[in-house]
C-alpha positions in Angstrom: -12.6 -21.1 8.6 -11.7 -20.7 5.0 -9.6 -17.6 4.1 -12.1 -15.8 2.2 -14.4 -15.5 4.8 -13.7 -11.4 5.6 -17.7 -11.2 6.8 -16.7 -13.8 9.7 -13.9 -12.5 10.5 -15.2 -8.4 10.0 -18.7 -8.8 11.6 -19.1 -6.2 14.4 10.3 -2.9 -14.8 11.3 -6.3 -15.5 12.5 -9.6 -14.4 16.2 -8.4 -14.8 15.5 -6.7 -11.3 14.4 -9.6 -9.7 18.1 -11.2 -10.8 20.0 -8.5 -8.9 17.9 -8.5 -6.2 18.8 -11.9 -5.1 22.9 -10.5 -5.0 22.5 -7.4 -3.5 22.2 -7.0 0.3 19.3 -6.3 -0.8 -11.8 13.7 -7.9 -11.1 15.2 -9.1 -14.6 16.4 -8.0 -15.3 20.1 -8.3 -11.8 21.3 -6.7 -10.6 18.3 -5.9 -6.9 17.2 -6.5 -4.5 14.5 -6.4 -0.6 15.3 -5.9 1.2 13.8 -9.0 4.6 12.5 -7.4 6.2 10.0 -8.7 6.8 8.2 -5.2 5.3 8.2 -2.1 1.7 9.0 -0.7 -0.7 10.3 -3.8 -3.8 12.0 -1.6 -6.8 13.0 -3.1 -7.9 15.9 -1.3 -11.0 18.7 -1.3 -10.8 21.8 0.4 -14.4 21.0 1.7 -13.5 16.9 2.2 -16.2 16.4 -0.5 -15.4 13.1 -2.7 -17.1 12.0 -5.5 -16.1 8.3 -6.6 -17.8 5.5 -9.2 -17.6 1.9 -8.4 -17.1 -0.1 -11.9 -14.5 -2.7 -13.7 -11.8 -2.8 -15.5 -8.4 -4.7 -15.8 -5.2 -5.1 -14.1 -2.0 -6.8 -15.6 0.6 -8.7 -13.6 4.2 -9.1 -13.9 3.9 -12.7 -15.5 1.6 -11.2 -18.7 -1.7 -12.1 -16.9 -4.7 -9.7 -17.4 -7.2 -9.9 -14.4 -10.4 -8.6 -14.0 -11.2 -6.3 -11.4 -13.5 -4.2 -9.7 -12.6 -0.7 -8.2 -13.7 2.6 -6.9 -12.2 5.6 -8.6 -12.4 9.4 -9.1 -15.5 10.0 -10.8 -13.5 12.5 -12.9 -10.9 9.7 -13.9 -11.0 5.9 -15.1 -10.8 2.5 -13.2 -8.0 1.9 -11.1 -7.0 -0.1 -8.2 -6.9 0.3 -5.4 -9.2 3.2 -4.9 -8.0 6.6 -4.6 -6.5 7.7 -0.8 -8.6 10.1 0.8 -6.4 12.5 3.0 -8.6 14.8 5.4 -8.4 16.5 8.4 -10.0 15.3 12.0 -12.8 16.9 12.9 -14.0 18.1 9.9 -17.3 16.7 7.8 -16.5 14.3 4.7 -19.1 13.1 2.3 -18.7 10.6 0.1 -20.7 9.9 -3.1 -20.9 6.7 -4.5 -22.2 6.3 -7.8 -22.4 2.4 -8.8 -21.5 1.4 -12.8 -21.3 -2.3 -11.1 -24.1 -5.0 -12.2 -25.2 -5.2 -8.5 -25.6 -3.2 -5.5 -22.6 -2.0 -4.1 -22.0 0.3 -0.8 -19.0 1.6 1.1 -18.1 0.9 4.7 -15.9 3.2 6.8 -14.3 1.3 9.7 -13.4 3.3 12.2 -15.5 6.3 11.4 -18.0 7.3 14.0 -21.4 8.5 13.1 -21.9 7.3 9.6 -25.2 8.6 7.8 -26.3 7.1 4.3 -28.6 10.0 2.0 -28.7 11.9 5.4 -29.9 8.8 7.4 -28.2 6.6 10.2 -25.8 4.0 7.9 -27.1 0.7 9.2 -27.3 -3.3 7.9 -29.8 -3.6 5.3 -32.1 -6.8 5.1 -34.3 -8.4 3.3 -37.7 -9.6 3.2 -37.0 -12.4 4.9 -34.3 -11.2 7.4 -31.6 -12.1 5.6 -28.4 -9.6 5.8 -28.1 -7.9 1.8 -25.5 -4.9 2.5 -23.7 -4.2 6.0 -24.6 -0.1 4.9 -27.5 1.3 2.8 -25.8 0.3 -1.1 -26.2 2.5 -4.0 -28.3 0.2 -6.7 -26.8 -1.5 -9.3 -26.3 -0.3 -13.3 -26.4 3.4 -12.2 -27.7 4.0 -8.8 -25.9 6.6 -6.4 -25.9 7.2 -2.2 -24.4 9.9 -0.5 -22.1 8.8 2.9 -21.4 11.7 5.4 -19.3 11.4 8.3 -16.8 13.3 10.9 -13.9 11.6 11.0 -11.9 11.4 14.6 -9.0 9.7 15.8 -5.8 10.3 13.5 -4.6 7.6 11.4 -4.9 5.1 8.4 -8.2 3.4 7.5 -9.6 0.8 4.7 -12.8 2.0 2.9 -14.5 -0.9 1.6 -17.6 -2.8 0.0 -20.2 -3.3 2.6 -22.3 -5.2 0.2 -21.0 -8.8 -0.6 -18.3 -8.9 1.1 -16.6 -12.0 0.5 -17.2 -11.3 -3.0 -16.5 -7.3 -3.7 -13.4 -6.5 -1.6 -12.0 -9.6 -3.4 -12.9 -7.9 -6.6 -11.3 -5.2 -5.9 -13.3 -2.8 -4.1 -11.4 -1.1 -1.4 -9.1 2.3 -0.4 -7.3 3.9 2.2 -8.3 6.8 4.2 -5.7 8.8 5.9 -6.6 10.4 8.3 -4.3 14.0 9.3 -4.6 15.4 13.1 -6.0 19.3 13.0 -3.1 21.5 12.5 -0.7 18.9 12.6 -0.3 17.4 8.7 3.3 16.1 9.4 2.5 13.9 12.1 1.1 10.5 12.1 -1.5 11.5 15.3 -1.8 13.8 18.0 1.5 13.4 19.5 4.8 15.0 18.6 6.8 12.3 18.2 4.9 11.1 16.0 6.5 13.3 13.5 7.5 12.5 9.8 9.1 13.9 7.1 6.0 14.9 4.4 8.4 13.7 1.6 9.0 10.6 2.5 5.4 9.3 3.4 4.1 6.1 1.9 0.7 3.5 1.8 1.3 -0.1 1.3 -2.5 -1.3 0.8 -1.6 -5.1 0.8 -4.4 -7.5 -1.4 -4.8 -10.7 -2.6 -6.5 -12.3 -6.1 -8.0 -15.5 -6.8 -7.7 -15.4 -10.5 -10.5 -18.2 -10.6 -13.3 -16.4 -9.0 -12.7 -13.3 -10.7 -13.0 -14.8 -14.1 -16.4 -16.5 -12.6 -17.4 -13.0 -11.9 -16.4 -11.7 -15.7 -18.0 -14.1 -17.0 -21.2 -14.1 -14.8 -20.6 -17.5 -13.6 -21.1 -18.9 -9.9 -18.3 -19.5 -8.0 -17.6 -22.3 -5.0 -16.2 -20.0 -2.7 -14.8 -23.2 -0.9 -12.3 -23.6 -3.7 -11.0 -20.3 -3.2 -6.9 -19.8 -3.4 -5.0 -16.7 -3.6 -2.5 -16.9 -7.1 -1.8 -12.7 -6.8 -0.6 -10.9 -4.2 -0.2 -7.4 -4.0 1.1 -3.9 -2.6 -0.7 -0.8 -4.0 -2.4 -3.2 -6.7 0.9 -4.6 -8.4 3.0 -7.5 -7.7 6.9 -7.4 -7.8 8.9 -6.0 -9.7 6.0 -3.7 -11.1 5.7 -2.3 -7.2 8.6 -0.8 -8.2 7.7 1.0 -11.1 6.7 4.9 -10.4 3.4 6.7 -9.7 1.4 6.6 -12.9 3.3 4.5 -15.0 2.4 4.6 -18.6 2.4 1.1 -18.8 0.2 0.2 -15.8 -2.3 2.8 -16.8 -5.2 1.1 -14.1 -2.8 0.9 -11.3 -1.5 4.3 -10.3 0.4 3.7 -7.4 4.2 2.3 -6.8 5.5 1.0 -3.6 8.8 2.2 -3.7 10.5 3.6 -0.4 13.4 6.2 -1.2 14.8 7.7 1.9 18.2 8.8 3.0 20.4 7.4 6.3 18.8 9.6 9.4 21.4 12.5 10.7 20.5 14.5 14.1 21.0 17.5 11.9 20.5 17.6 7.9 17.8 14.2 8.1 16.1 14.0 11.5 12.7 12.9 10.6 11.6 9.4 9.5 9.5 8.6 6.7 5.7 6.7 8.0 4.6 3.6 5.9 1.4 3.0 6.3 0.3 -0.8 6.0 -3.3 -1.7 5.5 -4.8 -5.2 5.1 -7.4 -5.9 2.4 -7.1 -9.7 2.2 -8.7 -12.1 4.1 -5.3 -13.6 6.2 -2.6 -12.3 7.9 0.0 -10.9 5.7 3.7 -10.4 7.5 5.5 -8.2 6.2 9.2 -6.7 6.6 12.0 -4.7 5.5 15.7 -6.2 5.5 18.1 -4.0 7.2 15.9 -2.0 9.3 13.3 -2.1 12.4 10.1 0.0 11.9 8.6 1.8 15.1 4.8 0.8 15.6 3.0 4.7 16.3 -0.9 3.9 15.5 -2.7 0.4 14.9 -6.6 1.3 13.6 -6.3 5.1 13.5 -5.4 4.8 17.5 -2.2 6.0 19.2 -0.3 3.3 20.7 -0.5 5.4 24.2 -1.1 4.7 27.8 -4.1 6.4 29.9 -1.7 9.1 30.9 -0.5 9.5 27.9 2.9 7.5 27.8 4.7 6.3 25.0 3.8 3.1 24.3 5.2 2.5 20.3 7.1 0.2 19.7 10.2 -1.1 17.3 9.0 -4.3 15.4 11.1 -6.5 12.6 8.3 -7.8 11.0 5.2 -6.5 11.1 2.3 -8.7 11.5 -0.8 -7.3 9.6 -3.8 -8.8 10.3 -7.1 -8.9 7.8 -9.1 -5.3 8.2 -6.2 -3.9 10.5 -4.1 -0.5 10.3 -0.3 -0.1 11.2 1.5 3.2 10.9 5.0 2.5 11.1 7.9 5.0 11.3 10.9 4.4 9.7 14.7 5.5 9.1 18.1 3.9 8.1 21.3 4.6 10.4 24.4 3.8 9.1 25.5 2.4 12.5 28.9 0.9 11.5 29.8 4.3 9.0 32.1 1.7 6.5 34.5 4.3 4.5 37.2 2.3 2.5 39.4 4.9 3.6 38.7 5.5 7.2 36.7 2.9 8.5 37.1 -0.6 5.8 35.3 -3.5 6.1 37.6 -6.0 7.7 37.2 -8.7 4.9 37.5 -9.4 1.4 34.2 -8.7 -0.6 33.4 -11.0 -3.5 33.2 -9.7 -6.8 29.9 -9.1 -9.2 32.1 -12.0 -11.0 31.8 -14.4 -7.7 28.1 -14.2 -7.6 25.3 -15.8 -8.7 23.6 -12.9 -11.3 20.7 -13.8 -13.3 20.2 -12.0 -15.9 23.1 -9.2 -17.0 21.8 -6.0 -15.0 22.7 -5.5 -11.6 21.3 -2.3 -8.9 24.8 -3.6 -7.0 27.3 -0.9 -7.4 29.9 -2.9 -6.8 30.8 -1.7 -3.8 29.9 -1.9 0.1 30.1 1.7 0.6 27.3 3.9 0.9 28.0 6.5 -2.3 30.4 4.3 -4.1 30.5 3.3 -7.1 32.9 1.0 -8.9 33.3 0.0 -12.7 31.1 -3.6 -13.7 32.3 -5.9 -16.3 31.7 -4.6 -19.9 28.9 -7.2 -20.2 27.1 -6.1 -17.1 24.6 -3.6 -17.5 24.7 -1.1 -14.4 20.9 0.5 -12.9 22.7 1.9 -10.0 23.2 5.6 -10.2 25.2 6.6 -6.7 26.5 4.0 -5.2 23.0 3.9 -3.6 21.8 0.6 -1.6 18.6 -1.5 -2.1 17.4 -3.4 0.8 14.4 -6.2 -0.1 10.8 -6.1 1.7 8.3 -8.3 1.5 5.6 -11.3 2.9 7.9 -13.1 5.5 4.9 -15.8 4.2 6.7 -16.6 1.5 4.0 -17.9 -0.6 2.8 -14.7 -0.3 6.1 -13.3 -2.6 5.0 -14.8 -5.6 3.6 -14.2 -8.7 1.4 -17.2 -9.5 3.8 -19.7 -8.2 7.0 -17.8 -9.3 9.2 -16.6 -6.7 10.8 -13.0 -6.2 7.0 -11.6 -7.6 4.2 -10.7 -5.2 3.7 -8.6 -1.9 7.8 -7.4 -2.2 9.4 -4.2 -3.1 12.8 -2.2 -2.1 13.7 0.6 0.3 16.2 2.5 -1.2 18.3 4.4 0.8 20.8 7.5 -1.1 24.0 8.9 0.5 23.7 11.7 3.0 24.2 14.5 -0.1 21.5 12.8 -2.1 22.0 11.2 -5.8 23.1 13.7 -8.2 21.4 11.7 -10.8 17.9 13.1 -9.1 
C-alpha cells in the first residue's frame, strides 16, 4: 500500500542550534478566544463551544528557505495558518462547527471519535455521486464560498484530529487538519475521568505530527494533476514547523502562518513544590507511522483515541513507554516529568569522572545551549569566542522521529519531526 493512501487505511531560530544540539546531552467567533502563551497548548475556546472556521491557502516556510504551499483551516476571524486552530471543550456539552470553504473544491470536516455528527442539522453521512461513486466521507461545504454547519456532543475525554473528509488523500496532505481536545466536565486539569490522570495546566502541550510532499503540493498550486504513486514525503513536521523552527515560540513574527512551537519547558518533579507532570499530546496526520521519543525520560501512556487506558473495573492500565509509536489517524496522551534520580552536586554528590571540555567537543557553529557544566543550575564561563544561549545552567534533552528519515529537512539531518524538552532547576530560571 503506498503511504499516501490515509482513505485505505481510515475507511470505517537557526542552524547554530542544531550545532549544539549534537554536544549537549541533549475564532475568534463572537466571544471566542485563544490563550496567547508563548509555549504550550494555545486552545481556542467559546463559552457556548460555537467555532467558526474558513478552509483556504496560504504558505508555510521551512528551515532550509523553502516556501510550500498549503491548505488550512483557521479562525474565520484570523488568516491562514497551519495546522488548524485546537478546539478545547468540555464533554457533554453541544459544539458546532461552521465551515466556510475559500478552497477551489468542495471541502468537509470529519470528526473521528465524535458520536452523533449532524451536517446543516442532518445525520453527517458519505456523500455519492450519480453513479455511486464515494465524493466526501461527510456532507462538504461547496467550493469558492460555500458554508455547512457540523453539530455534535462530544464524549469520551481526550485528544482528537479534525480533518478533510473530502479528498482525502489529497486535502489532509494539503494541509487540512486540527486537534480537538477534549476536557472531562469539571475536571480541566486532568487528561480524562480519572485522577491520576492529573497535569499541571502550565505545562500542557500538542505535538500534531505531519508530513509534505513538496511535489504534489506544487501540482496542486499550480492546478496540475498529480501521480499520487510518486508520492514521497521531503517535510516533516511538529505543530507545522520542522527543526529548529519547532523551537521557536507561540506566534513568532517570523513564522507568521505557523502559530504554534513545540517546545516542552518543565522543571525536575518534587513530591512537594512540582508534583504534577506536564501531558503531551501526540496526534498523527500523516499517512505512516511516526515514532517518536524524548531522550532522558519515559512518558506514561494515560489515553490512546480519546479512551482511558482502563480495565472493566476500572484498573489502571497506563503505561510507561520510551518511544512512542504513533500510528496514522491515532491519539496518545502521554504524561510526563523529569527526576533527577542521581541528584549530581559538584559539592555533595560529583560525578565520578572527568567531563570533557566545550574545547574537547565537536561544536559546529560558535553558539552552544551547553552550560558547560553537568549540574542542573550551573553555569560555568565558555571560551571568549563561544557565544553562550544558556541562561541557568538549564539542560536540553533532544526529541524526535526514532525514523530517522523522518528528522530531516529535505534530506538534511538534525531538521524535521525534532524538538527539545527543557528542563530548569527546582527554583526556576531567574532569567524568566
Amino acid at each position: 500500500m503506498h503511504p499516501i493512501t490515509r482513505s485505505v487505511r481510515r475507511r470505517a531560530g537557526a542552524a547554530a542550534l542544531v550545532g549544539a544540539l549534537a554536544v549537549t546531552a541533549l475564532v475568534t467567533s463572537q466571544r471566542t478566544a485563544e490563550a496567547a502563551t508563548s509555549e504550550g497548548l494555545q486552545c481556542l475556546t467559546d463559552p457556548h463551544q460555537t467555532f467558526s472556521l474558513t478552509a483556504g491557502d496560504g504558505y508555510v516556510s521551512t528551515p532550509d528557505g523553502n516556501s510550500l504551499y498549503m491548505w488550512g483551516y483557521a479562525d474565520s476571524r484570523g488568516h491562514f495558518q497551519l495546522p488548524g486552530p485546537t478546539l478545547c471543550v468540555t464533554e457533554g456539552q453541544p459544539v458546532t462547527v461552521v465551515l466556510h470553504n475559500t478552497l477551489p473544491e468542495d471541502t468537509s470536516i470529519v470528526f473521528p471519535g465524535q458520536k452523533g455528527v449532524r451536517a446543516n442539522g442532518n445525520p453527517a453521512q458519505p456523500q455519492l455521486d450519480s453513479g455511486g461513486s464515494l465524493t466526501s466521507l461527510v456532507q462538504p461545504a461547496a467550493a469558492n464560498d460555500g458554508s455547512v454547519t457540523y453539530t455534535f456532543t462530544p464524549g469520551s475525554p481526550g485528544t482528537y484530529l479534525y480533518e478533510s473528509g473530502t479528498d482525502v488523500d489529497k486535502q489532509v496532505q494539503m494541509g487540512l487538519y486540527g486537534a480537538l481536545v477534549v476536557r472531562p466536565a469539571g475536571h480541566p486539569d486532568q487528561v480524562n475521568g480519572r485522577a491520576d490522570s492529573r497535569f499541571n495546566p502550565a505545562h500542557e502541550y500538542v505535538f500534531l505530527l505531519s508530513e509534505v510532499d513538496p511535489d504534489l503540493h506544487l501540482a496542486v498550486e499550480r492546478r496540475q494533476p498529480y501521480d499520487m504513486s510518486r508520492y514521497r514525503a521531503r517535510y516533516y513536521m511538529i505543530n507545522g514547523r520542522s527543526m529548529p523552527d519547532t523551537l521557536a515560540p507561540n506566534h513568532a513574527s517570523w513564522l507568521p502562518n505557523q502559530p504554534y512551537g513545540a517546545l516542552v519547558h518543565i522543571q525536575p518533579y518534587d513530591a512537594v513544590t512540582n508534583p504534577l507532570p506536564a501531558v503531551i499530546r501526540y496526534l498523527n496526520a500523516g499517512s505512516v507511522n511516526y515514532p517518536f521519543h524524548p531522550h532522558g525520560s519515559d512518558e506514561r501512556v494515560v489515553n490512546k483515541d480519546g479512551h482511558a487506558l482502563q480495565g472493566p473495573t476500572g484498573q489502571d492500565l497506563s503505561y510507561l513507554k520510551y518511544d512512542l509509536d504513533v500510528q496514522p489517524g491515532q491519539s496518545v496522551d502521554a504524561l510526563m516529568d523529569w527526576r533527577d534520580v542521581e541528584h549530581w552536586n559538584p559539592t555533595t554528590n560529583p560525578i565520578p569522572t572527568q567531563v570533557p571540555a566545550i574545547t574537547d567537543q565537536l561544536l559546529v557553529g560558535s553558539d552552544t545551549w551547553f552550560s558547560e557544566s553537568p549540574y542542573l543550575g550551573v553555569k560555568n564561563p565558555l571560551p571568549a569566542n563561544i557565544t553562550a544561549n544558556n541562561e541557568c545552567g538549564e539542560y536540553y534533552h533532544v526529541a524526535h522521529s526514532h525514523a530517522l528519515q523522518q528528522a530531516t529537512n529535505y534530506g538534511a539531518t538534525f531538521g524535521g519531526m525534532m524538538t527539545v524538552f527543557r528542563i530548569d532547576p527546582p527554583a526556576g530560571c531567574p532569567a524568566n
